[in-house]
Structure formats: C-alpha cells, structure tokens
C-alpha positions as CSV (number, residue, x, y, z in Angstrom):
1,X,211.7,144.3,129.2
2,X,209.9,142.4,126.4
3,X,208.6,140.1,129.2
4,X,207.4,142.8,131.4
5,X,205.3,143.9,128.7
6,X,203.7,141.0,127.7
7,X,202.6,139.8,131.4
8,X,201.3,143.4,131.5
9,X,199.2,143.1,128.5
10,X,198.0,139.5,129.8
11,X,196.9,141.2,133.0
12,X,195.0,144.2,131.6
13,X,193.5,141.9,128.9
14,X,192.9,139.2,131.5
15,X,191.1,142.2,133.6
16,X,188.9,143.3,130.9
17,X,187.7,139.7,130.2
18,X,186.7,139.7,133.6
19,X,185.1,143.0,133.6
20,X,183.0,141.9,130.3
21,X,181.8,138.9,132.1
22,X,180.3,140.9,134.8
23,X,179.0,143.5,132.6
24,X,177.2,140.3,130.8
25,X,176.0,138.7,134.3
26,X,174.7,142.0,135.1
27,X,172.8,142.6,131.9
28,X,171.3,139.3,131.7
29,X,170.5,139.0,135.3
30,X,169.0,142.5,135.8
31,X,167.4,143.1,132.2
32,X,167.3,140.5,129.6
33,X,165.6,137.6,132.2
34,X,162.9,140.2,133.7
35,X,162.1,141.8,129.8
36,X,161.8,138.0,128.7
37,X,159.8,136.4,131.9
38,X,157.5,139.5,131.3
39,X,157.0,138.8,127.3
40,X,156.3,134.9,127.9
41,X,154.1,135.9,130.8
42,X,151.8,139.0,128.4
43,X,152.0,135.9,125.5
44,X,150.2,133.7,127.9
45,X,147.7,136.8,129.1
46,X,149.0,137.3,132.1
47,X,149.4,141.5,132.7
48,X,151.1,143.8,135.3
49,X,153.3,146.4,135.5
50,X,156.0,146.8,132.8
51,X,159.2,146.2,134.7
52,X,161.4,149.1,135.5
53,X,165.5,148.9,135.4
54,X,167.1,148.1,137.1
55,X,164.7,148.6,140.3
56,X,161.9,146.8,139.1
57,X,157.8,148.3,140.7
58,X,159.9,149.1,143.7
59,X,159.7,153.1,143.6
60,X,156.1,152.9,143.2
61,X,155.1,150.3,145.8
62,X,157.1,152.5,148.1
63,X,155.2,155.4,147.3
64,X,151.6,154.1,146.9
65,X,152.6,152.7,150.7
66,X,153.9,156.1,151.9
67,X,150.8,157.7,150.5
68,X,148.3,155.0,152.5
69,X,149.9,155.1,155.5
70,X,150.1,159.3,155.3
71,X,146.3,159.3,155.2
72,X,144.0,157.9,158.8
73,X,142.5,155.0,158.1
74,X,138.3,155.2,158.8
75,X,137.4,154.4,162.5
76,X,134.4,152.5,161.2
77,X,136.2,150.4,158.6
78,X,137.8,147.0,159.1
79,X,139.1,146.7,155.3
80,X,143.1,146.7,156.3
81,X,144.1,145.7,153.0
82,X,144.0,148.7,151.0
83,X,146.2,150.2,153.3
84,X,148.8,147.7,154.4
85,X,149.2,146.3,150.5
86,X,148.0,149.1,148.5
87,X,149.7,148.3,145.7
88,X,148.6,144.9,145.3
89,X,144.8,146.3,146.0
90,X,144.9,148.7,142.9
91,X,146.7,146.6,140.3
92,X,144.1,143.3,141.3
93,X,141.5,146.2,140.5
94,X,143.7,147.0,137.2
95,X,144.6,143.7,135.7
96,X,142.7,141.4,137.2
97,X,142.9,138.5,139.8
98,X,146.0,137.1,137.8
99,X,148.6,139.8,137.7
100,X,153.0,140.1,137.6
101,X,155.0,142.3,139.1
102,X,159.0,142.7,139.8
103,X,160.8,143.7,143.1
104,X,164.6,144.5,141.8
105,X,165.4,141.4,140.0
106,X,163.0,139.1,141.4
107,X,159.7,138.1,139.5
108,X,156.6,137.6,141.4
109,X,152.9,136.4,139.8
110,X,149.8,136.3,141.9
111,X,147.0,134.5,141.8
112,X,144.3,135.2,144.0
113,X,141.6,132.4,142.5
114,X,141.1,129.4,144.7
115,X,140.9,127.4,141.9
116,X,143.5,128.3,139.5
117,X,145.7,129.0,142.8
118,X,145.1,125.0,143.4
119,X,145.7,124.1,139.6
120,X,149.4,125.7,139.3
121,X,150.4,124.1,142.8
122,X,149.9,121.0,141.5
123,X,150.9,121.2,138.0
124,X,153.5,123.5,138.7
125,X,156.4,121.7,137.7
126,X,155.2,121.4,134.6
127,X,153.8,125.1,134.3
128,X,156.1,127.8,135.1
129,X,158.1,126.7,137.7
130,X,157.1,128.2,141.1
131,X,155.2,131.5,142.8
132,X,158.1,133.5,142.7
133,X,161.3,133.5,141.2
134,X,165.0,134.5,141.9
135,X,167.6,134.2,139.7
C-alpha cells in the first residue's frame, strides 16, 4: 500500500515538473524573447509596433489588409503597394525606413535603405544575426 503511494506521488510530481517546464518554454518562447528582442532593438533606435501577446501585429495586419482590399483600387493608379502590404506602407510612413514588427513569435526588421540593407548583409554575423528570426 505504502508503495502504491509513493510511485503515485512520483508520478503526479513527475507530471507537474513536466507541466512547469512547458509553462516556462511557453513563457520564454512567446513573451520574454519578443519583450527583450524589442527593448535591444528601441536601445539601438530602431522603432515599430509594440508587440502584442501572444499574437504578435497579427490582428492588425489582418485588418489594415481586410480594409485595403474592401475598398476599389483607382483605375488610373499603378501604386499596388499600399494595397497588397498596407501595413508595411503605413508603419515605413510612421517609423521610418528602419522599422520591427512581430508575426506570433517570430521577429521581423526591415530595412528598406540600399545602403544600410547592403551594410547588415555583410556584417551581419557580427550585427544581429539575420533579417528575420525564429526561435
């Protein structure tokens, strides 16, 4: 009987240990690395949208795109990108040429400067790492 008991208690503790450890995984893989890639990014001067949890800007590049593509685009304009990236139109208009931005648990940084765009690639080893990241 004693025995019974005590493999019990080793499973429910050994349960719970496991449990804890994806609780942690979860945490640091959907809050603590996104919060801390965005605070080394805004210490470097690098800006974008303040990450969202656990979806990241997801919810509102879905509905900046579900409000351009509700509208008809102008029969004498060829300027597509507004409407087919809206989000990344607006927020290059925001914060810049040089901007962040999160997709669930994925970090992505733009750079739309030839030059700079041409610096990181080659130093970017030694810089952040690469254009996007997934952890």
């Amino acid at each position: 009987m004693a025995l019974v008991l005590a493999l019990q208690i080793i499973e429910i503790s050994s349960l719970l240990l496991l449990l804890l450890r994806l609780l942690y995984t979860f945490v640091r893989k959907a809050w603590w690395t996104p919060i801390s890639i965005q605070k080394m990014m805004k210490s470097q001067g690098i800006k974008g949208l303040p990450y969202e949890f656990p979806h990241g800007n997801t919810r509102v590049i879905a509905a900046m795109r579900s409000q351009s593509m509700n509208h008809p685009m102008d029969i004498m304009s060829h300027d597509i990108f507004p409407r087919i990236q809206p989000h990344v139109y607006s927020w290059i208009k925001t914060y810049g040429e040089i901007f962040t931005m999160h997709k669930l648990c994925s970090f992505q940084r733009f750079i739309y400067v030839f030059e700079m765009f041409s610096t990181v690639e080659f130093y970017k080893l030694a810089w952040v790492g690469c254009t996007t990241f997934r952890y």
